[in-house]
N, C-alpha and C positions, 0 to 999 in steps of 0.2 A: 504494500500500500504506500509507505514511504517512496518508493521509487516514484509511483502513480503524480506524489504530489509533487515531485521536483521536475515535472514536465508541462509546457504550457498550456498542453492537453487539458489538464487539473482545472485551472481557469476556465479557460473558456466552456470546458464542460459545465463549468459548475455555473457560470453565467447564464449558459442557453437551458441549462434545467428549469432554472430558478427563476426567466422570465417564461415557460410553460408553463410552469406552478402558477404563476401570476396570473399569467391570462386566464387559465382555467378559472380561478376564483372567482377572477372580476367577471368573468361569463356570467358563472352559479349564481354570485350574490347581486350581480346588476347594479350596486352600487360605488358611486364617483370616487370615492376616498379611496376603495380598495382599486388602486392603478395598477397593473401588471410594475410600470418600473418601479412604483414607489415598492410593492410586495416583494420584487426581485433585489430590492436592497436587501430590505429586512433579511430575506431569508439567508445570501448570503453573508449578512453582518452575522447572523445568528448562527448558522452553519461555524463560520471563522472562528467564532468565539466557542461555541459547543467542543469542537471537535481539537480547539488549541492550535490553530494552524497560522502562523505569520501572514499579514500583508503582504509581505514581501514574495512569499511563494505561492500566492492569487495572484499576484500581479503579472505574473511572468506570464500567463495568458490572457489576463482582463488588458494586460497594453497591447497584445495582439489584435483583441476588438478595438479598441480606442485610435488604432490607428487605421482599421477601417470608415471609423464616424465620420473622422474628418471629410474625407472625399464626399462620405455620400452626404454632408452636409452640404457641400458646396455644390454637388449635384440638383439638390433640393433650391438653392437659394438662389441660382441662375436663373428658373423662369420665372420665379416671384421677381427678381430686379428687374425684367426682362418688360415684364405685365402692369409693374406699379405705375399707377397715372399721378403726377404730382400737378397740384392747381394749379 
C-alpha cells in the first residue's frame, strides 16, 4: 500500500473518486450546499487526515490535475472574451 501512495496515481485517484462521491450525493440529496467540489474537498481533507497521509504525497498527483485546469481554463475563457459586448 505504501508503495501505492508514493505514486501520482494515489492523487489523482483519490481526486477523481472523491469528486464521484460528490456528484452522487449532490444527485441523491438535490441540494445547493452539498457541491460535488465543495464534498470532494471534504472527503479528501478527511481521507488525508483519517488514514495519516502527508500533503505532500496527495500532491504528487493533485499537481498532475492542476496543471491540467489551467488550459482548460483558458479554453473556457476565450469564447466568453470573445462574446462579451461592452457598452
Amino acid at each position: 500500500m505504501t508503495m501505492y501512495l508514493d505514486t501520482p496515481l494515489f492523487g489523482m485517484t483519490l481526486s477523481i473518486v472523491a469528486f464521484i462521491i460528490g456528484i452522487f450525493i449532490n444527485k441523491k440529496s438535490k441540494i445547493a450546499v452539498f457541491n460535488p467540489l465543495l464534498l470532494s474537498a471534504i472527503i479528501i481533507i478527511g481521507f488525508l487526515l483519517y488514514f495519516d497521509i502527508d500533503y505532500e504525497t496527495y500532491n504528487k498527483g493533485g499537481s498532475i490535475i492542476s496543471f491540467f485546469i489551467a488550459p482548460a481554463t483558458v479554453v473556457l475563457a476565450v469564447p466568453l472574451y470573445k462574446n462579451i459586448k461592452i457598452a
